[in-house]
C-alpha positions as CSV (number, residue, x, y, z in Angstrom):
1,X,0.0,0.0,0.0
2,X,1.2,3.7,-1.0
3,X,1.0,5.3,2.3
4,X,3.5,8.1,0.9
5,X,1.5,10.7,-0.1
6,X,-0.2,11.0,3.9
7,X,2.6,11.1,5.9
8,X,4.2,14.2,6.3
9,X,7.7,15.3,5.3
10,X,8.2,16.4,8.8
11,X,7.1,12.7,9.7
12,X,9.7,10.7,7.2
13,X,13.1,10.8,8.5
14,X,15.6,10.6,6.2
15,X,19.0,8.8,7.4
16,X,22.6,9.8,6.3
17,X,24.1,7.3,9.0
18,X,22.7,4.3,10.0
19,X,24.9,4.4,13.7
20,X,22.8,6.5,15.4
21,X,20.4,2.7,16.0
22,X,23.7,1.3,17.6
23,X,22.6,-1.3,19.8
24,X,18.9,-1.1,18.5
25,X,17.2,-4.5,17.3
26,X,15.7,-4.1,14.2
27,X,12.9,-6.8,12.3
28,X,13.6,-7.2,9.0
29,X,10.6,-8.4,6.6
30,X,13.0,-11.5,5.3
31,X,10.9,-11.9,2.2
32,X,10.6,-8.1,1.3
33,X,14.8,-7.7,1.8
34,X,15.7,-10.6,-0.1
35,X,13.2,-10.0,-3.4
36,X,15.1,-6.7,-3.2
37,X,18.3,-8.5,-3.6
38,X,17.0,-10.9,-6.1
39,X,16.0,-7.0,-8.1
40,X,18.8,-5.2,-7.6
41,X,21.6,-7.8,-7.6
42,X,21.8,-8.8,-11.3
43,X,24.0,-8.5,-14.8
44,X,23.1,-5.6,-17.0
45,X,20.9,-8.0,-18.8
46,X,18.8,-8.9,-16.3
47,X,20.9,-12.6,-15.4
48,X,20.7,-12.6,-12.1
49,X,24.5,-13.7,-10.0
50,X,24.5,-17.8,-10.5
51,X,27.3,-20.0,-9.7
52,X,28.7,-22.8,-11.5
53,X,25.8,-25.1,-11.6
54,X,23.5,-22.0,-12.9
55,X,22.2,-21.7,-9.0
56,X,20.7,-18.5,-8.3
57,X,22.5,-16.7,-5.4
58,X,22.1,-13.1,-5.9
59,X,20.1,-13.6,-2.8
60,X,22.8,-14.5,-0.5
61,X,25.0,-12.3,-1.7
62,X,22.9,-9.4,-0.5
63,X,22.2,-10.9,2.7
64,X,25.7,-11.3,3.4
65,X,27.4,-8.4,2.5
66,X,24.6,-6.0,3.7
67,X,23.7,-7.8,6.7
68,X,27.5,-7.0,7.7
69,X,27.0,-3.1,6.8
70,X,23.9,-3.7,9.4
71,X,26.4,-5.2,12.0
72,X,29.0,-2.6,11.4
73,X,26.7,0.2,11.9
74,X,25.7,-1.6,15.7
75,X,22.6,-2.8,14.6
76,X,21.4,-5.8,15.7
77,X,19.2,-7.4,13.2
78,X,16.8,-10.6,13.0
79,X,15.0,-11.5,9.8
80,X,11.2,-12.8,10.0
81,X,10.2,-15.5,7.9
82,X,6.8,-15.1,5.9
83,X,4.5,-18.4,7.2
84,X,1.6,-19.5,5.3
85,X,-0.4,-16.7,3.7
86,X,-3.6,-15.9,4.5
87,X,-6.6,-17.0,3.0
88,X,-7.8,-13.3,2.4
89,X,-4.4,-12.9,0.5
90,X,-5.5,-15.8,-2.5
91,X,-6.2,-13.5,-5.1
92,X,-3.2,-11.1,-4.3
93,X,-0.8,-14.1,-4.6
94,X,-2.5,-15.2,-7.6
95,X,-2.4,-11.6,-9.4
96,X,1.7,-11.9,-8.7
97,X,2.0,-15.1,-10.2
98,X,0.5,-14.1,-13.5
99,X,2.2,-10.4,-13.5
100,X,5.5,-12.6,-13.1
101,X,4.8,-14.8,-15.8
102,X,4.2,-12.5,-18.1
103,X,7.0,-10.4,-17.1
104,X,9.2,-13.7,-18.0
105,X,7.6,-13.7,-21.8
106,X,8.7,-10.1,-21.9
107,X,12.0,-10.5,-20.6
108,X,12.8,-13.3,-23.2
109,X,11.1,-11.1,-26.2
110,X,13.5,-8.0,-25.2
111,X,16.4,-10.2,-25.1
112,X,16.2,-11.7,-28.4
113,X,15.8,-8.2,-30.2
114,X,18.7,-7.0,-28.0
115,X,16.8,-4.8,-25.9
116,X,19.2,-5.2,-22.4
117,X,17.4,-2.0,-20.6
118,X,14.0,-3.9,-21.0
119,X,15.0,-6.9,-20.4
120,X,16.5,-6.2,-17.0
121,X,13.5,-4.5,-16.0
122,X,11.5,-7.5,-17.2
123,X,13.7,-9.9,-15.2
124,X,13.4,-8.2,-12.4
125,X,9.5,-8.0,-12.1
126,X,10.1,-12.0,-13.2
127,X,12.1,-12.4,-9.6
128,X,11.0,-15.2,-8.0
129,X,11.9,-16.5,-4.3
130,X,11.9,-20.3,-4.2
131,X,12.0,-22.5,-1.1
132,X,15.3,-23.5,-1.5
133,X,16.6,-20.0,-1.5
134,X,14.6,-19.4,1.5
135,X,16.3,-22.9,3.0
136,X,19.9,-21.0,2.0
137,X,19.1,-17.7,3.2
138,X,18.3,-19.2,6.8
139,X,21.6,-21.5,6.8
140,X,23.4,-18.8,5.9
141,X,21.9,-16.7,8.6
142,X,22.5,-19.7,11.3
143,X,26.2,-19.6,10.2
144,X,26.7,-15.6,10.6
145,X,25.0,-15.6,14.2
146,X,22.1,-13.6,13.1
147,X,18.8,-14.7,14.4
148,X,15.3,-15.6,12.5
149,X,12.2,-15.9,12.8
150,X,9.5,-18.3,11.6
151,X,6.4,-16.2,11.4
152,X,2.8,-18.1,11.0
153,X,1.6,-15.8,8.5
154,X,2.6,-12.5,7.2
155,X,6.4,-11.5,8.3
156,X,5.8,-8.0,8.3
157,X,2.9,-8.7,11.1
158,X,5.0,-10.6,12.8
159,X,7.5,-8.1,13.5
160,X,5.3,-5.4,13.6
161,X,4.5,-7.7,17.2
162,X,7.8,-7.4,18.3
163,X,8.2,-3.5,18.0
164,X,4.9,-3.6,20.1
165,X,5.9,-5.9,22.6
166,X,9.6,-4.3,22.8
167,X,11.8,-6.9,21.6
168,X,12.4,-5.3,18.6
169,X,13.2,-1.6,18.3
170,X,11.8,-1.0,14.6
171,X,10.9,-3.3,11.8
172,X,12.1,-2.7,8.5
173,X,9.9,-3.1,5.4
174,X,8.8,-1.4,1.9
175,X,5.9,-2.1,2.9
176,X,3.4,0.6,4.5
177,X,1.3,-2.1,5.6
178,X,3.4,-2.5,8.6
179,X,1.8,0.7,10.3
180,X,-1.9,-0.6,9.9
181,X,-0.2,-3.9,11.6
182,X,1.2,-1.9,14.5
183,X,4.7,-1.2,14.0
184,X,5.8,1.3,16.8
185,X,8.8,2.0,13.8
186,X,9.1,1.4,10.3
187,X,12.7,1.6,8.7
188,X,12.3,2.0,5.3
189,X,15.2,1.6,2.4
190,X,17.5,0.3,4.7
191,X,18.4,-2.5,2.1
192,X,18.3,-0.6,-0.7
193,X,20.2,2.6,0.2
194,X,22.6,3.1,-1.9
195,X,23.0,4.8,-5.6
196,X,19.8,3.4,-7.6
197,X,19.9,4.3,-11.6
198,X,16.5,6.0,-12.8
199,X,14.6,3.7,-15.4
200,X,15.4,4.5,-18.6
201,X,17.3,7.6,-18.0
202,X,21.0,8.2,-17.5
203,X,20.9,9.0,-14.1
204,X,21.3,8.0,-10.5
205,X,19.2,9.1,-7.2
206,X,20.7,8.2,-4.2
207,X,18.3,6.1,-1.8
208,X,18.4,6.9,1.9
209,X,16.7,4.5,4.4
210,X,13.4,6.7,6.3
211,X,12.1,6.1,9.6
212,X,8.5,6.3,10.1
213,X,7.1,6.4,14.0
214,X,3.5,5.5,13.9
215,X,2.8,7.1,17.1
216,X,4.2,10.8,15.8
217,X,2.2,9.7,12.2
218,X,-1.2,9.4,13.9
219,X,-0.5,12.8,16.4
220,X,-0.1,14.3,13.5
221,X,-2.4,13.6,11.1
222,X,-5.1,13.3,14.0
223,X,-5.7,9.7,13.6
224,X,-6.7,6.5,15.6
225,X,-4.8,3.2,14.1
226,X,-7.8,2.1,13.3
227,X,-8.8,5.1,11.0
228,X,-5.3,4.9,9.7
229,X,-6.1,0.6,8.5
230,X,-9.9,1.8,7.5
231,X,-7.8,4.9,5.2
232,X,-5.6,1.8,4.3
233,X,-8.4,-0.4,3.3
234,X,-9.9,2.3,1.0
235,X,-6.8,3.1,-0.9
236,X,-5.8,-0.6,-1.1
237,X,-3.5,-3.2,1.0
238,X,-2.1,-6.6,-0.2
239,X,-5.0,-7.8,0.6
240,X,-7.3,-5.3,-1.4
241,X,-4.4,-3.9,-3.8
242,X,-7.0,-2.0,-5.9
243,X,-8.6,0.0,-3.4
244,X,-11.8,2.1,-4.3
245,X,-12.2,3.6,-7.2
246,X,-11.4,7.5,-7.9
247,X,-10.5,7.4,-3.6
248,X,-6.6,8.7,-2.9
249,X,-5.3,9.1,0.2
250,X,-6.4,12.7,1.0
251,X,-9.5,12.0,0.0
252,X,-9.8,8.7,2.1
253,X,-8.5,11.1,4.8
254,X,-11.2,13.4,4.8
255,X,-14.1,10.2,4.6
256,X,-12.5,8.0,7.5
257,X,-12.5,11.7,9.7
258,X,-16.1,12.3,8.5
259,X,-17.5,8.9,9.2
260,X,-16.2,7.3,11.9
261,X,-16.9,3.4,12.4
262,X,-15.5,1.9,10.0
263,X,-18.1,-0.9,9.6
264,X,-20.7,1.9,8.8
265,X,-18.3,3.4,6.5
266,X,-18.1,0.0,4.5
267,X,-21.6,-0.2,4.3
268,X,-22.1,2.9,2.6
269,X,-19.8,1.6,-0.5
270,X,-21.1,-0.6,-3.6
271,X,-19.8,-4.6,-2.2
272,X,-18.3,-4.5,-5.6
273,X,-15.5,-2.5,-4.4
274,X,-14.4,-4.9,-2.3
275,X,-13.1,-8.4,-3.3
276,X,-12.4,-9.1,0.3
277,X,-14.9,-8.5,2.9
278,X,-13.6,-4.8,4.3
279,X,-14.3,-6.0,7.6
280,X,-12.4,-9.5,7.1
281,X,-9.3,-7.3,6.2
282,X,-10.6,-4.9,9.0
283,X,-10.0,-7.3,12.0
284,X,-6.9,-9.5,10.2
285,X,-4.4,-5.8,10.4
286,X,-5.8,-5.3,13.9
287,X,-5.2,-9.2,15.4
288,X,-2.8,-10.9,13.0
289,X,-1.2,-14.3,13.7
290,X,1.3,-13.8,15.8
291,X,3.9,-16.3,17.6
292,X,5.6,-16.1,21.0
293,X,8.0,-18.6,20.2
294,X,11.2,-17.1,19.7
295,X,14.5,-16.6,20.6
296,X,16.5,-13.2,20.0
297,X,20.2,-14.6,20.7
298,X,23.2,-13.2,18.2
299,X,26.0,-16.1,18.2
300,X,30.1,-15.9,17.2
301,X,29.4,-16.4,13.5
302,X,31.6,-19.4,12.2
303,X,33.9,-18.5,9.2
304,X,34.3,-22.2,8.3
305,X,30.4,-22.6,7.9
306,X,30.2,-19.2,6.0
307,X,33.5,-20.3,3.7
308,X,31.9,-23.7,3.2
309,X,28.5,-22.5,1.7
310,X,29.6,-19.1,0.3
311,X,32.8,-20.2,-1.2
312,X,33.1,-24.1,-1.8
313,X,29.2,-24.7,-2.3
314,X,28.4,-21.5,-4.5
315,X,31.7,-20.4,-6.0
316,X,32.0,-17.1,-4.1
317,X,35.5,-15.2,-3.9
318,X,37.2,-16.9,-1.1
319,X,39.4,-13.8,-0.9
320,X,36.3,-11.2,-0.7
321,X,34.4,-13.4,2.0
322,X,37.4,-13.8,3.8
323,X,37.9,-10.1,4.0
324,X,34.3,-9.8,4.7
325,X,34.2,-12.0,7.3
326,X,36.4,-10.2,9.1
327,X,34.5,-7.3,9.4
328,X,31.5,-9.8,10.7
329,X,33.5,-10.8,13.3
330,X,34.9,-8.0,14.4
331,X,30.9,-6.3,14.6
332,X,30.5,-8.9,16.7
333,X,33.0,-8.6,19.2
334,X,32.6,-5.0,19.3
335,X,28.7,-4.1,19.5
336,X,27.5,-7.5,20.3
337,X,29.0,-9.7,22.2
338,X,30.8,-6.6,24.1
339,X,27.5,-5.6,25.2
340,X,26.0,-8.9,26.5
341,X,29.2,-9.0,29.0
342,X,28.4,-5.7,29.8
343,X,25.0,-6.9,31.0
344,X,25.9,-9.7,32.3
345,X,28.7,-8.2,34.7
346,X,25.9,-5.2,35.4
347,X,23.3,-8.1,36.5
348,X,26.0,-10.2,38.2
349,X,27.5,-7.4,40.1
């Protein structure tokens, strides 16, 4: 959902350096962060990084190396798992599947009339994350020391959870759908930031991450969280991605502060706006599934399990994750495992 247009400038925080969330635990939407590096991380004609066996792992090279950046900054970050999705979701996940397969015909028709600039594009809206990716991207986790989480449903609600119930500081996401699921913070950009080339032009933007607070977004637009997931609802979610017709953001604005209940509000619109029962999609942002069952525990990352899936399983350069593991390890020992002693001697003492 495209949230962008209500929140004010004010409100979005742009970020030049990442340090000042030393120490902080962030939630990262697992799912969102690696379709980014599946997007971003690929040749200029759209081949995504594959090693010798034509394995994709453009994936777990972005989770390595910028996972690190995360460390070296004194982050401390823990990646949330999508679960099953839920049943209101269906026609959402079906919509993808057929924009991605016809994003693949595309790709394969620019390519043979030597069209790279399309193509890429094409292959990019043709990413597609796999299970066995996922599989990697968790091993590979285990082996760094980074903590995960298995969420029951949607990832993003999931963390949203743990910003709520304080284990987490922020949660990290594209996705605006994380404020109408509660998330005291939402870090935006954070792995993306970086130079990003405009499409089709010869030029480059450079993409900062943005922290949203949810609590100074509602103070200021005078809002409950529930009028902000009604205004949500009306412009269009995952679950409802095409919204009402002709209703924008400021418009939904002015409706949601006019009417009130939200059920009553529902009511008042043609049913055929609505795939989804507004109500359905109502109550899921307001009680997600949620687990309890977690641990938040960063580990000494193990070089010989990083070098023995990076380098002799997927044909990375032994010589860049060797110098890159040093820099993991040496996060590590300075922001993380520094500061558990440091509790530890407080608590003991």
């Amino acid at each position: 959902m495209n949230l962008k247009d209500l929140i004010p400038l004010e409100v979005r925080i742009e970020l030049d350096d990442l340090r000042i969330f030393r120490g902080k635990v962030i939630a990262i939407d697992a799912y969102n962060a690696l379709y980014q590096f599946l997007t971003a991380i690929r040749q200029p004609d759209g081949t995504p990084l594959m090693d010798s066996k034509g394995r994709v792992t453009s994936h777990l090279s972005g989770l390595f190396y910028r996972t690190i950046n995360f460390m070296e900054a004194g982050i401390k970050p823990v990646y949330i798992f999508d679960g099953r999705p839920p049943e209101i979701k269906f026609m959402e996940v079906e919509r993808r599947k057929k924009v991605k397969e016809e994003a693949v015909k595309k790709y394969e028709e620019a390519l043979s009339k030597g069209d790279l600039e399309s193509a890429k594009r094409y292959a990019q809206m043709a990413s597609k994350l796999s299970e066995d990716m996922v599989k990697q991207s968790k091993r590979l986790l285990e082996a760094m020391g980074v903590p995960w989480v298995q969420a029951p449903a949607e990832g993003e609600a999931q963390a949203a959870y743990m910003t709520a119930r304080g284990d987490a500081w922020a949660s990290a996401s594209q996705d605006y759908d994380s404020l109408l699921f509660g998330s005291q913070r939402l870090l935006r950009n954070l792995a993306i930031s970086g130079k990003r080339k405009l499409p089709g032009k010869e030029a480059y933007i450079d993409v900062k991450p943005e922290l949203i607070e949810l609590g100074k977004l509602l103070s200021k637009l005078g809002l409950t969280r529930e009028q902000l997931i009604t205004i949500g609802i009306l412009v269009g979610t995952d679950f409802n991605p095409e919204g009402v017709p002709g209703v924008g953001v400021k418009k939904a604005l002015q409706i949601v502060k006019a009417y009130g209940e939200p059920e009553k509000l529902f009511k008042s619109l043609p049913k055929s706006y609505f795939p989804i029962e507004p109500m359905e999609i109502y109550r899921f942002f307001l009680n997600p599934p949620h687990t309890d069952e977690y641990r938040l525990e960063w580990r000494e990352p193990s070089e010989e399990l990083i070098t023995k899936m990076l380098v002799n399983e997927h044909d990375f350069s032994q010589s860049r994750v060797k110098t890159a593991f040093e820099r993991l390890i040496k996060s590590y020992k300075e922001h993380v495992r520094g500061a558990q002693r440091g509790l530890e001697a407080w608590f003991s003492g």
